[in-house]
Each structure stands twice: as C-alpha cells, then as structure tokens.
C-alpha positions in Angstrom: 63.8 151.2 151.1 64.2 154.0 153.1 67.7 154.7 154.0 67.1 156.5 156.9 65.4 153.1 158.1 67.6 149.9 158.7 65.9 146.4 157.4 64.7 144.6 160.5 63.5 140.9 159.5 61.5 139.4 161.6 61.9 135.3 161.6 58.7 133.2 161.9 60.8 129.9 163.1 57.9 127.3 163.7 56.5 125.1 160.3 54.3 123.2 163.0 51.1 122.4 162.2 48.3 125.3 163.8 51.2 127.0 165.0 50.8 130.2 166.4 54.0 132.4 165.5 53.1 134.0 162.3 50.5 135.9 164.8 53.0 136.8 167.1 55.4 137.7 164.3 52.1 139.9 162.7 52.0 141.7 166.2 55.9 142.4 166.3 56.0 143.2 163.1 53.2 146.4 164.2 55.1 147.4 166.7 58.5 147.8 164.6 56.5 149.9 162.3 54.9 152.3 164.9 58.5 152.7 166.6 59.6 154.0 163.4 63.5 152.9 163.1 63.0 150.0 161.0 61.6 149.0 157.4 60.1 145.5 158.0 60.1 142.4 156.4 58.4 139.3 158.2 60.1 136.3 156.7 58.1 133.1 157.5 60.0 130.0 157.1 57.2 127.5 156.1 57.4 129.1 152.5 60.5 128.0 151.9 62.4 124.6 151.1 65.0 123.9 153.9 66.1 120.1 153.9 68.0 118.8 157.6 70.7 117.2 155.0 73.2 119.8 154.6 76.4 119.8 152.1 79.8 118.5 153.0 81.4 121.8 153.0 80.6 124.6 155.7 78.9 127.7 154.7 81.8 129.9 156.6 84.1 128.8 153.7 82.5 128.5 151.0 80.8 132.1 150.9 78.3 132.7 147.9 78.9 129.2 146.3 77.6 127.3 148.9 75.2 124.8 147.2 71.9 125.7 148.4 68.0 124.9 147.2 67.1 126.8 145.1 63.7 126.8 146.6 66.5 128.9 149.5 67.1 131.3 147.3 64.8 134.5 148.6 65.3 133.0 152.1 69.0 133.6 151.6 68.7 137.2 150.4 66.2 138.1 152.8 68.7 137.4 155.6 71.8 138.8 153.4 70.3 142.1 153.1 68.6 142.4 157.1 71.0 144.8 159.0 69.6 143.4 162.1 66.9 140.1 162.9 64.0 139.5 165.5 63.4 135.7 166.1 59.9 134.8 166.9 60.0 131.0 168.0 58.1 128.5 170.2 59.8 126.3 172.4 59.6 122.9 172.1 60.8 120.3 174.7 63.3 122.7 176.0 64.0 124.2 172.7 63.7 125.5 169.4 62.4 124.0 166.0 64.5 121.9 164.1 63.2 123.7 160.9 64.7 127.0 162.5 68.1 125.3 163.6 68.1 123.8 159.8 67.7 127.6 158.2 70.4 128.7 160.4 73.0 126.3 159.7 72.4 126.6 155.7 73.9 130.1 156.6 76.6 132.0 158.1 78.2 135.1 156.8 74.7 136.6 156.6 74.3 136.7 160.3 77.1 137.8 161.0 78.2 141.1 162.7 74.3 141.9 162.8 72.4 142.1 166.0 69.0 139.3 167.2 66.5 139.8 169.2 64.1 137.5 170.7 60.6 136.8 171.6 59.6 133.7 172.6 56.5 131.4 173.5 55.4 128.3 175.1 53.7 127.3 178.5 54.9 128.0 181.8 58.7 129.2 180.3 57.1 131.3 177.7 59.9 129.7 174.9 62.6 131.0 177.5 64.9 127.9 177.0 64.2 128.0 173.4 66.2 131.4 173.5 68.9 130.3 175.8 70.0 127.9 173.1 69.4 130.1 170.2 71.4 132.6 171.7 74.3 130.2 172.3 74.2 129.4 168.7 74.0 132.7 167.3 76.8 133.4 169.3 79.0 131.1 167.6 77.9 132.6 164.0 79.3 136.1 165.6 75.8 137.5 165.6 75.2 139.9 168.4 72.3 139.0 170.6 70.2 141.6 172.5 69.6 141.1 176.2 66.0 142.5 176.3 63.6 139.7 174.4 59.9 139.2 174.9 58.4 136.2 176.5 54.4 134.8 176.7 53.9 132.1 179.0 51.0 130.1 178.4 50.5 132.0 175.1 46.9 130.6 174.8 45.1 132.2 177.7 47.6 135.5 177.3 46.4 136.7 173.9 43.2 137.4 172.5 42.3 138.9 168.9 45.7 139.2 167.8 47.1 141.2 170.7 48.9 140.3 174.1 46.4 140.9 177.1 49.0 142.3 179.2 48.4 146.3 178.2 52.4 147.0 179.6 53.7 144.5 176.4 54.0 147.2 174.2 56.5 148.9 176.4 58.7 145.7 176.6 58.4 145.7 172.9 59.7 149.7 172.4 62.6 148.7 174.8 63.5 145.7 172.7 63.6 148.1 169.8 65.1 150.6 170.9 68.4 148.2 172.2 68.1 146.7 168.8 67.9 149.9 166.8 71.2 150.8 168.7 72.6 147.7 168.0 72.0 147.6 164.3 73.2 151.6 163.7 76.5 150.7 165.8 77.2 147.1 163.8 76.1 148.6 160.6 78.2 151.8 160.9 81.3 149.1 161.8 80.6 146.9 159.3 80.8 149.8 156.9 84.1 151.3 158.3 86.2 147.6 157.8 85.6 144.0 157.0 84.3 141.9 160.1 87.7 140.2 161.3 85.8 136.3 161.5 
C-alpha cells in the first residue's frame, strides 16, 4: 500500500439476484482512483458467508474473539484495515438489504472512529431512504458519516455502458471524495494520537 494513500473500501451491499451494484461500485471505484487520495479495494458481499443468526454476545465486547464464520474471515479484515468506507446499496422497500444490515452487525470496533459515505440507488428516491437508515445505524457504531452521498433515481434509464448519463456525476463524486478524504486524514491522525473513548 501506499502510505501516502489511505485504504478506502468500497461496500457492494446487495446479494440480490441481477443486481446492479457491483457496476455502480466498478464506477465509484474509477473515480477514487483518478481523484488520487485513496488505494482501493471494492469488497463485494455476495462472496462472503454472512448468516442473519448472530452469537449471544455483542461484538463491542468481545473484540477479536468474537465467534465469526470463518467463511467471514477476509470480510472482517478488509473492514479492519479500511481507514474510511463508501457504501454502495439499493433500496429496497424503504431500505437497505438485510445481507448488508447482517455484515454490519457481525462487526463493530472495525467501523468505528472511520468515516462512510454513501451512494445510493433505486427508483424515484434513488436508495435515499436506504441511506437515512444506514446512516442512523452507523451512527450508533460511532462511525462518522459524510453529508455529501450520491443518489440515481430510476437507475435503469440513468446509466448506459457502465457510466451515469448525467455528464455533472463525476463532480458530485470528486466532492464526495474530497469530504471523505478529509474525513479519513482527520479520524485517522486521531485515532493515532489516543484510543477512541467508546
């Protein structure tokens, strides 16, 4: 890694059958590059194992020996290591996936003190109530979430080859960035200086 560069992970949150985030992710994923700030990893959830049931104990307390899959394993060092997170995610019936809610709640510490950032899509809301309840959750984990996100309504007529058809995207996109490449140099430098008080 480049330690001028902080690890960005970008969060493919749909399993769905046909579902259409890991092009979404593919696109954000371009743009993180070309803005330069970030080394990128895109971590797509449908390869990993990530059961509903989850152990008696909470992940806050038990720290490292929480029992998870070992099919988890990766997953959970992907997110360990990510000074800071993009969430792509669909919205469905008001919210988000219950895969995505499932991955979050198998951890807790490694989201902590780290900034998220959004984008979102789905019909007319373009996945925007999806992100009002992610950001409430991430909130509780102590995660810092970044006001600027990224929203496609009706996703399926707004996209062609890949790319967003609206040519001012990729300026909502460097703006996004930029807030979460301050974000993750100001949380990173204070987790460095002394221990997150959670």
């Amino acid at each position: 890694m480049d330690n001028d560069k902080h690890r960005l992970v970008i969060v493919v949150g749909s399993v769905r059958e046909g579902r259409f985030g890991p092009v979404v992710a593919r696109w954000v994923a371009e743009q993180a590059r070309t803005h330069g700030g970030f080394e990128v990893e895109v971590v797509d959830l449908a390869a990993y194992d990530i059961p509903l049931a989850l152990p008696a104990e909470s992940p806050k307390h038990s720290g490292d020996a929480y029992p998870r899959p070992a099919g988890m394993r990766s997953l959970t060092a992907a997110l360990a290591a990510a000074d800071a997170f993009v969430i792509v995610t669909p919205e469905y019936n008001h919210s988000y996936p219950a895969a995505l809610k499932a991955a979050i709640d198998w951890h807790f510490d490694q989201w902590t003190a780290k900034p998220v950032a959004f984008v979102s899509y789905g019909g007319a809301a373009g996945g925007r109530h999806a992100v009002l309840h992610l950001e409430n959750v991430l909130t509780e984990l102590h995660a810092v979430t970044v006001r600027d996100g990224l929203a496609f309504p009706n996703y399926f007529t707004a996209w062609q080859d890949g790319r967003p058809l609206d040519a001012g995207t990729e300026g909502y996109a460097k703006t996004l960035l930029d807030q979460l490449a301050w974000w993750t140099a100001t949380l990173r430098a204070g987790r460095e200086a002394a221990p997150y008080p959670s």
